[in-house]
C-alpha positions as CSV (number, residue, x, y, z in Angstrom):
1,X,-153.0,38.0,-70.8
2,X,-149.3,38.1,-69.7
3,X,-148.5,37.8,-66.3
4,X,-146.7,40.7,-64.5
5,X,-143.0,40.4,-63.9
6,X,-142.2,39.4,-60.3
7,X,-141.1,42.6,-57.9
8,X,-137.3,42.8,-57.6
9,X,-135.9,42.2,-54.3
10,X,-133.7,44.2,-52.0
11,X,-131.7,42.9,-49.4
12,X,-130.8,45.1,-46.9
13,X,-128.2,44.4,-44.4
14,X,-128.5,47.3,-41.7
15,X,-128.0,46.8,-38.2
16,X,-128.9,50.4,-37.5
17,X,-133.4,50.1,-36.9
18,X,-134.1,53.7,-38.4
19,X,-131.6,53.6,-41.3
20,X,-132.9,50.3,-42.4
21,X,-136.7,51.2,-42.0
22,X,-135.7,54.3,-44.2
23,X,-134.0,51.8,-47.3
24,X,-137.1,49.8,-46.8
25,X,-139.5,52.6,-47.1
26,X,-137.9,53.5,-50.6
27,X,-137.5,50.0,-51.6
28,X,-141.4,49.9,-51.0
29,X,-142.1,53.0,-52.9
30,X,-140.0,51.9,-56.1
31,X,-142.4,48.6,-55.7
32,X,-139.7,46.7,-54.7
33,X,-139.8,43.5,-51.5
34,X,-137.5,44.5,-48.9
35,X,-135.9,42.3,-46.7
36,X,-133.6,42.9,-44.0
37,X,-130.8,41.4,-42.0
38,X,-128.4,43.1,-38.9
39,X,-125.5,41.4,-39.4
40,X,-122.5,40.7,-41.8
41,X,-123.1,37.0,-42.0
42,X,-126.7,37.1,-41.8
43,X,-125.9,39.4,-44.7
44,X,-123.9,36.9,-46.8
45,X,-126.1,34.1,-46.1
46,X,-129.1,36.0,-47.2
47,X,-127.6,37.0,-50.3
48,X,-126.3,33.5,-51.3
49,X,-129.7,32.2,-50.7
50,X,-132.2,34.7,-52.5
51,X,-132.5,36.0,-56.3
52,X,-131.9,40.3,-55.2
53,X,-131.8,42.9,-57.4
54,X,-130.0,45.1,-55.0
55,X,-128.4,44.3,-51.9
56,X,-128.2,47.2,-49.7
57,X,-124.5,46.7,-47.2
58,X,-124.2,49.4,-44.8
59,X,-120.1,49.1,-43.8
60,X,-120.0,48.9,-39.6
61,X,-121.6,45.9,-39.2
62,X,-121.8,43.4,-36.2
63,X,-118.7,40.9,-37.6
64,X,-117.5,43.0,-40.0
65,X,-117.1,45.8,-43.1
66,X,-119.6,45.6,-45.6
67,X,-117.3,46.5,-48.3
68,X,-115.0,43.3,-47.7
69,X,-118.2,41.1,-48.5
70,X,-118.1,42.1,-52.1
71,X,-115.8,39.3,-52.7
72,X,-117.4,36.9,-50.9
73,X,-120.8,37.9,-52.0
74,X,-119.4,37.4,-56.1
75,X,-118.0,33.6,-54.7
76,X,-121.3,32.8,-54.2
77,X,-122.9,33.3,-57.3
78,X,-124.6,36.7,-56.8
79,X,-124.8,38.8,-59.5
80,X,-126.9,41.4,-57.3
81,X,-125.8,45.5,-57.6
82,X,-124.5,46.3,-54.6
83,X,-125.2,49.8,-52.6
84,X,-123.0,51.0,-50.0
85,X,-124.2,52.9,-47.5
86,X,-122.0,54.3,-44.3
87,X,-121.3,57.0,-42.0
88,X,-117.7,56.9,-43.6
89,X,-118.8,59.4,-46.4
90,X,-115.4,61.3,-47.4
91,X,-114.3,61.1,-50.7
92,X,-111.6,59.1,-49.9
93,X,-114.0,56.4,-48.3
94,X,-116.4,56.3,-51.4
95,X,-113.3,55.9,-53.6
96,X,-112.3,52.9,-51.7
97,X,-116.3,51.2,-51.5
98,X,-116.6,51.9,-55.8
99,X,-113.1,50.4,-56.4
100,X,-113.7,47.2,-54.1
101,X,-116.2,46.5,-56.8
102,X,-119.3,48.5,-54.8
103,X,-122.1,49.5,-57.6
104,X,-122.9,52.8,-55.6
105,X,-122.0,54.5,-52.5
106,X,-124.1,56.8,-50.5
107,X,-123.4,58.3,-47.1
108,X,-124.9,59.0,-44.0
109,X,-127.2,60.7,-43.4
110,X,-129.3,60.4,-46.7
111,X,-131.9,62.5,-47.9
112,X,-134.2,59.9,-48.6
113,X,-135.0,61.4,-52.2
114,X,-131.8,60.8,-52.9
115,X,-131.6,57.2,-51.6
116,X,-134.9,56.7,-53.6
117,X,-132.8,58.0,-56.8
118,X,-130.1,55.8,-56.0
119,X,-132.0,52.5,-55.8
120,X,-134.4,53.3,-58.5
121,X,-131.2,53.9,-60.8
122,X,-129.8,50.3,-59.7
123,X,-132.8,48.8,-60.3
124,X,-133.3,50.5,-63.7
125,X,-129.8,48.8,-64.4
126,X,-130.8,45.5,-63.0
127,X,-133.8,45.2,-65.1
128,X,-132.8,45.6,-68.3
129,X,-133.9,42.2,-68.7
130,X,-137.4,44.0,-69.3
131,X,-135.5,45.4,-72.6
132,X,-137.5,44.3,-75.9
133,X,-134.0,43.2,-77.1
134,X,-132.7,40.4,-74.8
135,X,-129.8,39.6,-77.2
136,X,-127.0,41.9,-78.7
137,X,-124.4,40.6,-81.0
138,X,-121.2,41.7,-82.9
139,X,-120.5,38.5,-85.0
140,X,-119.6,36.0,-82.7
141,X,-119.9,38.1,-79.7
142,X,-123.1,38.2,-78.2
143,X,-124.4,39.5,-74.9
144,X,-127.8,38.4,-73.3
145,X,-129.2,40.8,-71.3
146,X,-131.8,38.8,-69.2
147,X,-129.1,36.6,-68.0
148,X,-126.5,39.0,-67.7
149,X,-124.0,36.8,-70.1
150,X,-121.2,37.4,-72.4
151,X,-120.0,34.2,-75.0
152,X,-118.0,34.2,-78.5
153,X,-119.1,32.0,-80.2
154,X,-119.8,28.6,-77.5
155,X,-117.1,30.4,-75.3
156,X,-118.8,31.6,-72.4
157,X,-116.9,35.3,-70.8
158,X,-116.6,35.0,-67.5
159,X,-117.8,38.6,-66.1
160,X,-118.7,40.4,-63.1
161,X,-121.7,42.8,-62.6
162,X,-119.4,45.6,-63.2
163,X,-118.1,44.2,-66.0
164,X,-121.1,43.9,-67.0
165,X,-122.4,47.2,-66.9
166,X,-119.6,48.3,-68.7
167,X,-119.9,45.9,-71.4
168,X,-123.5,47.1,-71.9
169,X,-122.3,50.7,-71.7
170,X,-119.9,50.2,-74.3
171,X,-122.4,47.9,-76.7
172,X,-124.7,50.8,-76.2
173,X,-122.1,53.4,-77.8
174,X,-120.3,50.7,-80.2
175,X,-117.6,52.8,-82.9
176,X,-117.9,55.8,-80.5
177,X,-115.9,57.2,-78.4
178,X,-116.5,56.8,-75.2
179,X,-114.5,59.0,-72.4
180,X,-113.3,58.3,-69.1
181,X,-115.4,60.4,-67.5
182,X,-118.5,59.2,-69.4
183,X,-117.7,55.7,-67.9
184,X,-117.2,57.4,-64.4
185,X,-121.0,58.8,-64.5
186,X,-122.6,56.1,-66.6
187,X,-121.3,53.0,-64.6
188,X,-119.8,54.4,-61.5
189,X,-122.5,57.1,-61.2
190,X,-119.6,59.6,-60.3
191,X,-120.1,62.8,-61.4
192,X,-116.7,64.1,-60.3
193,X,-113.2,62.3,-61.3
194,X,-112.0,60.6,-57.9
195,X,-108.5,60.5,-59.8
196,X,-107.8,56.8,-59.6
197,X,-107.5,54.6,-62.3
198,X,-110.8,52.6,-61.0
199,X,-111.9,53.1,-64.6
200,X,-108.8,51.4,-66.4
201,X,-108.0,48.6,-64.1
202,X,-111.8,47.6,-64.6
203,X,-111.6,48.5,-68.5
204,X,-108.2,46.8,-68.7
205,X,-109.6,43.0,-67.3
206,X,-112.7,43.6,-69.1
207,X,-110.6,44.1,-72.3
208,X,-108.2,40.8,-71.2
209,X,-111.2,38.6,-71.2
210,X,-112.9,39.4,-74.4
211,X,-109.6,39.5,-76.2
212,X,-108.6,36.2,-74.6
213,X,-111.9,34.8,-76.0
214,X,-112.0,36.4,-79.5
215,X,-108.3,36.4,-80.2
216,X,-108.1,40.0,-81.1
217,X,-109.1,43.3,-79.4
218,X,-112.5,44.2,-78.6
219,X,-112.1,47.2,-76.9
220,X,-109.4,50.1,-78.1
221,X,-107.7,52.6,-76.7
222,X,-108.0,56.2,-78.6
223,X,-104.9,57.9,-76.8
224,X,-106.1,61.2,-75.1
225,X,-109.4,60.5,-75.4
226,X,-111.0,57.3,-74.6
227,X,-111.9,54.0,-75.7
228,X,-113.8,52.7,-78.6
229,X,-116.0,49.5,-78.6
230,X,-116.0,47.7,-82.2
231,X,-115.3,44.0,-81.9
232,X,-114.7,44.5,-86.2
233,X,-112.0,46.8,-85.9
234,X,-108.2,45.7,-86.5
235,X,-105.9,47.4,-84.6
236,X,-102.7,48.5,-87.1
């Protein structure tokens, strides 16, 4: 008989006792291992040693701002989502988390149905390695999604969870059209446009790379309405 997949891990890096025992309490109900850490670099070593699904940051941490460990956490390797959660919960502040490459952003205080909602959509997204199709390919351009990898051909694509997401997203909907606001609330979870242009500057390096690597454009722009994946299509 198969063996059951291994439960995903959560990292949680709260140095506030009944916040964190609320994040583990859901991690535990979506059947997920919870660990936590109080600290910014207890958070950052954590994450560069462990394989986690999520990683949990709140931002007012002992030696500094969760959101400014995004970089550092990607210069390690890990290809974990990332969910920020903070007493900073304006629009403005959630706007700044999601566009420093944060996955989600919840404030405080959180209805823990909604936490639960939140992680178990991350999750969701981190295990689509548990898809019956691990591979998806356009000609040469093929994306695995167990290891989270986009190559042409023997080039490998060089891509960030984000980009990621929204490569999937796109493969998902290939020849349609997809909106921005469809990309807001399918890979931002945003069901409201924050008017930024968090969409096109991530759309616009995720299009560099793939058209670096194919030699002609993956991604195009319908004007006024959206973007179309089709990695066939010849732009006049």
């Amino acid at each position: 008989m198969p063996s059951n997949p291994p439960a995903p891990r959560i990292l949680i890096v709260e140095d506030d006792d009944a916040a964190a025992r609320a994040v583990a309490a859901a991690a535990r109900d979506l059947g997920a291992l919870p660990t936590r850490v109080d600290s910014y670099e207890a958070g950052l070593a954590a994450a560069s040693t462990g394989d986690h699904a999520v990683i949990v940051f709140d931002r007012m941490l002992p030696g500094g701002d969760g959101i400014e460990a995004i970089a550092r956490l990607r210069a390690t390797g890990s290809t974990a989502l990332v969910l920020i959660v903070s007493a900073l919960g304006r629009a403005a502040n959630k706007i700044e988390g999601l566009e420093r490459g944060a996955d989600d952003y919840l404030a405080k205080p959180f209805d823990p149905d909604e936490l639960r909602a939140r992680l178990r959509a991350l999750l969701r997204r981190a295990a689509m390695a548990a898809t019956d199709s691990d591979l998806v390919a356009f000609g040469a351009l093929e994306i695995r999604i167990k290891a989270r990898t986009v190559h042409v051909g023997a080039l490998h694509v060089p891509v960030s969870p984000k980009e990621f997401e929204l490569i999937s997203y796109f493969a998902r909907n290939a020849g349609e059209i997809v909106t921005r606001m469809q990309l807001l609330e399918n890979v931002w979870n945003l069901h409201f446009d924050p008017q930024t242009n968090v969409v096109d500057v991530h759309v616009g390096r995720l299009r560099r790379k793939l058209e670096q690597a194919a030699g002609r454009a993956v991604i195009h722009t319908e004007r006024g309405e959206g973007y179309v994946f089709d990695p066939s299509r010849s732009d006049p």
